[in-house]
N, CA, C and O atoms as a MOPAC input file, in Angstrom:
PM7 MOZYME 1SCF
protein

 N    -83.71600 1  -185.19500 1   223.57400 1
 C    -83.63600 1  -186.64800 1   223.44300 1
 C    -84.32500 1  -187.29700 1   224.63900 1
 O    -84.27500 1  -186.90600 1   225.80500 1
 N    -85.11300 1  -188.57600 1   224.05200 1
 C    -86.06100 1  -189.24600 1   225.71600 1
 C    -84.86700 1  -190.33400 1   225.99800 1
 O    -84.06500 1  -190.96600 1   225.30900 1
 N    -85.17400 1  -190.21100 1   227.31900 1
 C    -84.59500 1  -191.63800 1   227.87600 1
 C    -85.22700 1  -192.66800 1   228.36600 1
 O    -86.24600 1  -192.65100 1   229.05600 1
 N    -84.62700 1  -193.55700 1   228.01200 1
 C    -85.83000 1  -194.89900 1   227.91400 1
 C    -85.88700 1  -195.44900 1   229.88000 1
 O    -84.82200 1  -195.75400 1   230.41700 1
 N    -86.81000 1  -195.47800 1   230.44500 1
 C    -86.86700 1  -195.82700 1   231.66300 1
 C    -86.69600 1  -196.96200 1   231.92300 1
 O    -87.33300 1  -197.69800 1   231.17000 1
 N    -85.77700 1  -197.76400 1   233.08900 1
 C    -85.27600 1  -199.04000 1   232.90100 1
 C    -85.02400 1  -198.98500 1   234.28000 1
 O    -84.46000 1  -198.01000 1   234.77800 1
 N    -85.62700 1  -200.55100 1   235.34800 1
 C    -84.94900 1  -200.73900 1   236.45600 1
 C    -83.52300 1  -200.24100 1   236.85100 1
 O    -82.70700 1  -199.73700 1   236.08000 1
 N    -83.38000 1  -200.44800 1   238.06300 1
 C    -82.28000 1  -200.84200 1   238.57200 1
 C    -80.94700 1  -201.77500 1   238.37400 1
 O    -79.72700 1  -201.61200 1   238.35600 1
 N    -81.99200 1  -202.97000 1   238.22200 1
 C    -81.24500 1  -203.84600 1   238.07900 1
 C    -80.57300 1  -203.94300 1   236.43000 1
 O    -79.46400 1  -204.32600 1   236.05700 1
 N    -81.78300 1  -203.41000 1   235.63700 1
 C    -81.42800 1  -203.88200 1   234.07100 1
 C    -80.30500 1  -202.95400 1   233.87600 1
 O    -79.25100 1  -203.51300 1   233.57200 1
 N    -80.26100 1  -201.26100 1   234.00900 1
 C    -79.59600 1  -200.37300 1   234.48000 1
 C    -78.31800 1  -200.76300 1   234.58000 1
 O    -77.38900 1  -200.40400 1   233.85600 1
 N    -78.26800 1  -201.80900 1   235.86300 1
 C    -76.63100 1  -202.31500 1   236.23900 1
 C    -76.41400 1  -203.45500 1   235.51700 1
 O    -75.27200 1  -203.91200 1   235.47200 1
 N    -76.95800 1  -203.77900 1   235.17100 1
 C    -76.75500 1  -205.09100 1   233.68900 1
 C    -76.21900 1  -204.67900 1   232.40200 1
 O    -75.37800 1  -205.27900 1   231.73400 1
 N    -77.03200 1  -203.16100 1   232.02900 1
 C    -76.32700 1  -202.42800 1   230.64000 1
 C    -75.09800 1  -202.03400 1   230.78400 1
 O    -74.15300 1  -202.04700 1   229.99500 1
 N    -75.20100 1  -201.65000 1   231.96200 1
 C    -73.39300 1  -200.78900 1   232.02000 1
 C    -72.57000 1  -201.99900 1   231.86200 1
 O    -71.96200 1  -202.29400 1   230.83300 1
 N    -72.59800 1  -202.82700 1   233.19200 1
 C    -71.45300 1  -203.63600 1   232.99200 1
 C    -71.29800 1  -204.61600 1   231.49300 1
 O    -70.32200 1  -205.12000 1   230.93700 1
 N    -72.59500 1  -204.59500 1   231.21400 1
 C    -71.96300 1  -205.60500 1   230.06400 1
 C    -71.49400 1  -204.37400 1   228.70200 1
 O    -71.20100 1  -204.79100 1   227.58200 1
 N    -71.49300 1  -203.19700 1   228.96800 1
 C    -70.99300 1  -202.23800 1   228.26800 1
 C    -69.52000 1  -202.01000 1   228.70400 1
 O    -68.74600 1  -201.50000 1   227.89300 1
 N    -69.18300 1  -202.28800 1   229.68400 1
 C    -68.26300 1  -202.11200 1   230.60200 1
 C    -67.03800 1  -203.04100 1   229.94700 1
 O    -65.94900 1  -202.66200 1   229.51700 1
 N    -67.47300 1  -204.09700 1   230.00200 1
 C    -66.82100 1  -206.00200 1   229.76800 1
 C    -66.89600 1  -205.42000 1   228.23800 1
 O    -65.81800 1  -204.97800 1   227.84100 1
 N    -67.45200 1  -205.38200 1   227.76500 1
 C    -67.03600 1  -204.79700 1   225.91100 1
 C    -65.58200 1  -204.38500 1   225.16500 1
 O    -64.84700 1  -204.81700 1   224.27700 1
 N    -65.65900 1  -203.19600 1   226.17100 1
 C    -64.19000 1  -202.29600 1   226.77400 1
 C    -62.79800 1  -203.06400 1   226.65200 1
 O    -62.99400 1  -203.95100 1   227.48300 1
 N    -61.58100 1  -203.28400 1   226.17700 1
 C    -60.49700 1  -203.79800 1   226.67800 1
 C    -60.20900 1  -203.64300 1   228.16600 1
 O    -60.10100 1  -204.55700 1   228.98400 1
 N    -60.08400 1  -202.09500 1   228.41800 1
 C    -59.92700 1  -201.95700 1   229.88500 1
 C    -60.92600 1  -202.46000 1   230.36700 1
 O    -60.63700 1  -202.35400 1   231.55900 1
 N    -61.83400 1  -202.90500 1   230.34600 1
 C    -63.01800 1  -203.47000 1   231.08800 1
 C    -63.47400 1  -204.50200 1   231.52200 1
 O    -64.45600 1  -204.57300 1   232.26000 1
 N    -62.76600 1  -205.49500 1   231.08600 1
 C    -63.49700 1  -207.22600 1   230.65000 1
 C    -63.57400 1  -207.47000 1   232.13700 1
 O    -64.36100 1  -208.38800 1   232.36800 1
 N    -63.13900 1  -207.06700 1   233.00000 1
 C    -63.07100 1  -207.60700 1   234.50700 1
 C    -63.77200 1  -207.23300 1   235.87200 1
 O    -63.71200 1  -207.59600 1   237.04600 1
 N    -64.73500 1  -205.96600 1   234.81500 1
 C    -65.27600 1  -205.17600 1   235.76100 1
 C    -66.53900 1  -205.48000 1   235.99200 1
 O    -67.09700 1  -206.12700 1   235.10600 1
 N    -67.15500 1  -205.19400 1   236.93800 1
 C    -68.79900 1  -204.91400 1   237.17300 1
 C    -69.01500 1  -204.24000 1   237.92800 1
 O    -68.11400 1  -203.59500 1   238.46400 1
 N    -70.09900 1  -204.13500 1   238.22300 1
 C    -70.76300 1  -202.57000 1   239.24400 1
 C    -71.49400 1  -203.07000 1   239.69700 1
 O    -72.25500 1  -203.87300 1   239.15700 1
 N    -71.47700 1  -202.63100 1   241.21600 1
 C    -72.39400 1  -203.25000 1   242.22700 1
 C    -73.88800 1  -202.30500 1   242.10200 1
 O    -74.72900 1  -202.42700 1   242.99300 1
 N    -74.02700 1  -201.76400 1   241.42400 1
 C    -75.75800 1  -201.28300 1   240.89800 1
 C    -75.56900 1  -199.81900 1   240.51200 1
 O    -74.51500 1  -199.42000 1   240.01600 1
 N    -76.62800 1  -199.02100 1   240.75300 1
 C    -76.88100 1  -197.79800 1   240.58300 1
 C    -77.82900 1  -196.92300 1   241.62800 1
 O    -78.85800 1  -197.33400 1   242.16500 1
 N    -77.28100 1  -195.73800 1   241.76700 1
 C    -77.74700 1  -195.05300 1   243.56400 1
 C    -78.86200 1  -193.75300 1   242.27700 1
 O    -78.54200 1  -193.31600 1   241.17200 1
 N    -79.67800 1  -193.60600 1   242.80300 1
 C    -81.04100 1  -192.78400 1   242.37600 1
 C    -80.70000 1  -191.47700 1   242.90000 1
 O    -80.53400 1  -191.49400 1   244.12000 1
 N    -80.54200 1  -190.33600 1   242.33800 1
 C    -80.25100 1  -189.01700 1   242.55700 1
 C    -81.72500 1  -188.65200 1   243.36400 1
 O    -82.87000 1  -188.96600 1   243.03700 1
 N    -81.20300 1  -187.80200 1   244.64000 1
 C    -82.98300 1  -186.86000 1   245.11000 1
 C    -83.81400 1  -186.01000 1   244.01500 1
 O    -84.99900 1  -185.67900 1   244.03900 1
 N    -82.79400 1  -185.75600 1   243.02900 1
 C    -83.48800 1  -184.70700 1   242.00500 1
 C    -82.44400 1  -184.75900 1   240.57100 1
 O    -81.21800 1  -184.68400 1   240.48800 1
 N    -83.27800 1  -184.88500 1   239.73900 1
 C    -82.47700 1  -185.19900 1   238.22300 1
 C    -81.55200 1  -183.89500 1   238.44500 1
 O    -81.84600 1  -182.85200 1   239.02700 1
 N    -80.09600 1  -184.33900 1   237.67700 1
 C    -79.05800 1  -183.32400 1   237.17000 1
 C    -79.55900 1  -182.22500 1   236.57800 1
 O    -80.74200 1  -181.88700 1   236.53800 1
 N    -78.49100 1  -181.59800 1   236.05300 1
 C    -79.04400 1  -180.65200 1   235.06400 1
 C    -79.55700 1  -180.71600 1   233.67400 1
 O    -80.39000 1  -180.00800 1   233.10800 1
 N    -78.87300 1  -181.72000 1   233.26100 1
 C    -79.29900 1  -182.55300 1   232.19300 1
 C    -80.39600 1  -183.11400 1   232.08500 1
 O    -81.11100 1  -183.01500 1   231.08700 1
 N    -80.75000 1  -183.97700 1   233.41400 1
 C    -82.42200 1  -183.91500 1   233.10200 1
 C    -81.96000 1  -185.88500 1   233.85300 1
 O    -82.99300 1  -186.54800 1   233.94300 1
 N    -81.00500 1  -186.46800 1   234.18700 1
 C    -80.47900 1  -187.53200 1   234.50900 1
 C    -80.57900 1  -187.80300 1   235.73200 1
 O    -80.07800 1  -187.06000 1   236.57500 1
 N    -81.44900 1  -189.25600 1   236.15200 1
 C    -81.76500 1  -189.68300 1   238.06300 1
 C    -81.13200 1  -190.47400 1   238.66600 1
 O    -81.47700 1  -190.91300 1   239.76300 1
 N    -79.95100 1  -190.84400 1   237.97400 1
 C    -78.91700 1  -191.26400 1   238.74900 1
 C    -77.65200 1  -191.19300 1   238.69500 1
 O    -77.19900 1  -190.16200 1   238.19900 1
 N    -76.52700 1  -192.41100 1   239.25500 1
 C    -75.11600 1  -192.31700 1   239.51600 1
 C    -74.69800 1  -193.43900 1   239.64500 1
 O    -75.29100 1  -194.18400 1   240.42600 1
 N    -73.44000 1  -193.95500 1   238.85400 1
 C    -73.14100 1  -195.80700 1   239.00800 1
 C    -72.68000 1  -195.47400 1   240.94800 1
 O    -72.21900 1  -194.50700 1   241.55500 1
 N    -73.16100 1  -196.98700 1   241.36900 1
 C    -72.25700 1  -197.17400 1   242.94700 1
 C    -71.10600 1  -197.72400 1   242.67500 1
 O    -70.40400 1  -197.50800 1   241.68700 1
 N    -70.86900 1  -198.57900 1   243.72300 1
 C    -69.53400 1  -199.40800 1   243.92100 1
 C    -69.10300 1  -200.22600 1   242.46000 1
 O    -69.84200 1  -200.76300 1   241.63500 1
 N    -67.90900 1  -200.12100 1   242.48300 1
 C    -67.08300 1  -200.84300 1   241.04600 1
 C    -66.43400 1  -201.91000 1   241.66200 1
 O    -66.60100 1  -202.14700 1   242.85900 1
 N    -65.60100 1  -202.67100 1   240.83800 1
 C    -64.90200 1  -203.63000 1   241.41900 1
 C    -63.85400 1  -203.56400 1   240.14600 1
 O    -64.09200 1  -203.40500 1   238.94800 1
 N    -62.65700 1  -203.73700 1   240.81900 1
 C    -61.51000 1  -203.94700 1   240.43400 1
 C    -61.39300 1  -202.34900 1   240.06200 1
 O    -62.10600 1  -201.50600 1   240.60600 1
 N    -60.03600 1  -201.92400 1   238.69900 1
 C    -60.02200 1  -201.14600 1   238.63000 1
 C    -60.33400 1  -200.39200 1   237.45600 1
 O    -59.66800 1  -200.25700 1   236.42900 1
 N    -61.42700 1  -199.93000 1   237.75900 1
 C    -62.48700 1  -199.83900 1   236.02200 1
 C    -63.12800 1  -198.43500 1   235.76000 1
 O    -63.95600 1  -198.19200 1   234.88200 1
 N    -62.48000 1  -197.33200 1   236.88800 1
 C    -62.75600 1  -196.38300 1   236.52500 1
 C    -62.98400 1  -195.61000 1   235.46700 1
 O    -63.89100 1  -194.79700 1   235.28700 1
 N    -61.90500 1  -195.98500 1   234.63000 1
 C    -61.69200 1  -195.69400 1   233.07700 1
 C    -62.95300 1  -195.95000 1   232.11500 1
 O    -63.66000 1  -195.04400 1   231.67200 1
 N    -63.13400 1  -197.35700 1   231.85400 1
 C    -64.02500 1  -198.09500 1   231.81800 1
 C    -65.58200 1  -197.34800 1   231.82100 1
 O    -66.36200 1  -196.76800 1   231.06500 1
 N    -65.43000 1  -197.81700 1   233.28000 1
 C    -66.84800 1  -196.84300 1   233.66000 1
 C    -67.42200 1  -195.44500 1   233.12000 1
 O    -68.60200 1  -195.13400 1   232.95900 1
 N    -66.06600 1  -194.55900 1   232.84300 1
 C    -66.65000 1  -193.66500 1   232.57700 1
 C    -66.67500 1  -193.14100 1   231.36300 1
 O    -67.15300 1  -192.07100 1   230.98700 1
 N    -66.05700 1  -194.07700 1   230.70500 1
 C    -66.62400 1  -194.04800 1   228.95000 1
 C    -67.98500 1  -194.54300 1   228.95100 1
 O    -68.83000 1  -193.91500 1   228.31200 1
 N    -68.28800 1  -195.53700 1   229.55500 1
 C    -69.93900 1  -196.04700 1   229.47200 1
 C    -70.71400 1  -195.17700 1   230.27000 1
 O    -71.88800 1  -195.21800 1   229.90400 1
 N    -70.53600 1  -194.45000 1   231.16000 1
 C    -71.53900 1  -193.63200 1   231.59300 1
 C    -71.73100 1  -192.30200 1   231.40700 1
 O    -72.35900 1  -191.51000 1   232.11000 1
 N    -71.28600 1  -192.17100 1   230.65400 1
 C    -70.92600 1  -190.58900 1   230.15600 1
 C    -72.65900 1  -190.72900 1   228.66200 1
 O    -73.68600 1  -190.05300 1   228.58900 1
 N    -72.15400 1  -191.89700 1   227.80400 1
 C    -73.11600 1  -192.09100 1   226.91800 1
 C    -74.45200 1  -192.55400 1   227.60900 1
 O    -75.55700 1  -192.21800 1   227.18200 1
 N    -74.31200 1  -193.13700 1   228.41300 1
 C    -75.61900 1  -193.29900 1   229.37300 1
 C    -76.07100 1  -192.98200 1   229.92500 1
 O    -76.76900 1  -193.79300 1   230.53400 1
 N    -76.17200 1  -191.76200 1   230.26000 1
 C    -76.59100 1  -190.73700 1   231.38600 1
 C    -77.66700 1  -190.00900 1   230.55600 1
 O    -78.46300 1  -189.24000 1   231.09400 1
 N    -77.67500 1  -190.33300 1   228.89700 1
 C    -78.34200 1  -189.57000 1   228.18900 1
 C    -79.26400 1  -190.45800 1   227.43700 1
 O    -80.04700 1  -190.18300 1   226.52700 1
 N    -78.98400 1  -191.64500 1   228.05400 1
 C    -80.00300 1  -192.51100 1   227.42800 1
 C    -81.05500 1  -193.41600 1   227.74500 1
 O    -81.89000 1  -194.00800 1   227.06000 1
 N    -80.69200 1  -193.34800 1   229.46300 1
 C    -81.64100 1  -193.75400 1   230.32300 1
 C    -81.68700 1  -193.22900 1   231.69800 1
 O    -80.82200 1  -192.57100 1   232.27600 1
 N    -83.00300 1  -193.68300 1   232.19500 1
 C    -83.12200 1  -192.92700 1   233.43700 1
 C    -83.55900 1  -194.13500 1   234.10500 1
 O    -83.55000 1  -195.20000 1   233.48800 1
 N    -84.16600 1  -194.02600 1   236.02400 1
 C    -84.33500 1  -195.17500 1   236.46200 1
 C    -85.64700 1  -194.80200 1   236.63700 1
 O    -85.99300 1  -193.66700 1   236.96500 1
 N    -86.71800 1  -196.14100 1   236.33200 1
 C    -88.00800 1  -196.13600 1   235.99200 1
 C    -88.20000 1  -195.49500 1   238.05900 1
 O    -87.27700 1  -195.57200 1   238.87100 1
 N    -89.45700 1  -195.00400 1   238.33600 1
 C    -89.78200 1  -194.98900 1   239.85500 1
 C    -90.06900 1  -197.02800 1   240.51200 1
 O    -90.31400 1  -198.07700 1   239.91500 1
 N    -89.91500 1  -196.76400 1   241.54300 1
 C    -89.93500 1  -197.76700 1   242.12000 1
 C    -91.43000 1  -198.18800 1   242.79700 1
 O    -91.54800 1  -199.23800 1   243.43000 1

């Protein structure tokens, strides 16, 4: 499967408003996304950063499906 290459910023725009979707979620956002030195094993170049409030849950229903669906374009 390709992953569609997408800023930073748009990146932290999909999650959270994937995030806010969520019941557990409506309150959350993410302060961006940190760029891995070298894709996972999966083939994935990054990692959500800082959260706010408590949205762990949240978060990691949305990034679990997203890790496989985008990557972060180079800078």
């Amino acid at each position: 499967m390709s992953r569609q290459l997408v800023s930073r910023a748009e990146l932290t725009r999909i999650l959270t408003e994937r995030m806010r979707q969520l019941p557990n979620g409506r309150d959350c956002s993410l302060g961006g996304v940190l760029r891995l030195p070298r894709p996972d094993k999966h083939g994935c170049n990054w990692m959500p950063g800082v959260l706010s409030g408590s949205c762990r849950s949240a978060l990691g229903e949305v990034v679990t499906k997203a890790r496989f669906e985008f990557n972060l374009q180079e800078e």
